[in-house]
N, C-alpha and C positions, 0 to 999 in steps of 0.2 A: 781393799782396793776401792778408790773413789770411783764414780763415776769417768770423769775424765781420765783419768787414769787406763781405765778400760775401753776409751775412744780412742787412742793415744795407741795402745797397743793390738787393735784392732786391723790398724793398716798393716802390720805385720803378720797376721792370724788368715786375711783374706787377699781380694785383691779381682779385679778384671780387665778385660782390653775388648771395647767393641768391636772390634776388627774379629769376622768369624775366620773359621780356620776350617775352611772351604776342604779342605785336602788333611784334616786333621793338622796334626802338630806334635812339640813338645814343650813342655814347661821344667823348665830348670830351675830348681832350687837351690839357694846358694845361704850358707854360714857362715857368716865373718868373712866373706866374699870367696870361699873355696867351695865348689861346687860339691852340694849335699846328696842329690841325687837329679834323678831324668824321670816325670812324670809324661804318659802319652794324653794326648790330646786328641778326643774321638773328633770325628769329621760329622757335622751337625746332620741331621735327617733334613733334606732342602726341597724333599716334595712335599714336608706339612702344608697345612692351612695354616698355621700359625705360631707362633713363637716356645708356646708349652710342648706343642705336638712335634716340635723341631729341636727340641733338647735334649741331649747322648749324652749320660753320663759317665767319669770313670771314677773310680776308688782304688787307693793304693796304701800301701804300708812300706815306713822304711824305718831305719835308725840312724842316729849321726856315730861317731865314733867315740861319745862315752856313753852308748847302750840308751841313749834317751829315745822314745819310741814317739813314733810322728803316723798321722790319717791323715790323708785326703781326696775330699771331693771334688772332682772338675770337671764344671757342666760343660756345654759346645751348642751355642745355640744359631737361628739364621742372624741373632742380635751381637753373637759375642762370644766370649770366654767367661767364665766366674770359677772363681775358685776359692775354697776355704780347709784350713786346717781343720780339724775335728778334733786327733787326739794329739799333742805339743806336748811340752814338758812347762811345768808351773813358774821356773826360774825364768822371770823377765830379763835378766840381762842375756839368755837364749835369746828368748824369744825377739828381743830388740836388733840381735845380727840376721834375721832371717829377711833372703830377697829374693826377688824373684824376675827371670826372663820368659818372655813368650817366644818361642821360634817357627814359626808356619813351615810345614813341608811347601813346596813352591808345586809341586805336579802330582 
């Protein structure tokens, strides 16, 4: 796999939204646009001093429905959201359908 190649597929693997998730959240993952699973979204530590010290992580495992096995990490910072695959399955035209929504709890 080229270089670009691996830029390319990248926006698929990760992904974030400045907008913090003050009250937590959920991040929805979707396959070929039918919802893959519900990842939570911790609510950032907002008495840090600063952005490292304001970061709550969470880690999940799931599968799609032909047994391919999916990680991920999703920070929560007073900056944002980030989030990234870990373990995905090797076949890019997977990997090419996977997307994602942020949905903020509102209270």
């Amino acid at each position: 796999m080229t270089a670009i190649e691996k830029k390319q597929l990248k926006s698929y693997l990760e992904g974030s939204d400045s907008q913090p998730a003050l009250n937590g959240g959920y991040l929805y993952i979707y396959l070929n646009n039918n919802l893959l699973t519900i990842v939570s979204i911790p609510s950032p530590n907002l008495m840090a001093d600063n952005s490292s010290q304001s970061t709550v992580e969470n880690d999940d495992e799931f599968q799609d429905k032909d047994g391919n096995d999916y990680s991920i990490i999703v920070l929560s910072s007073m900056y944002g959201i980030d989030w990234r695959l870990d373990t995905y399955p090797e076949d890019e035209n997977i990997i090419k359908k996977i997307s994602y929504e942020v949905k903020r709890n509102e209270y």
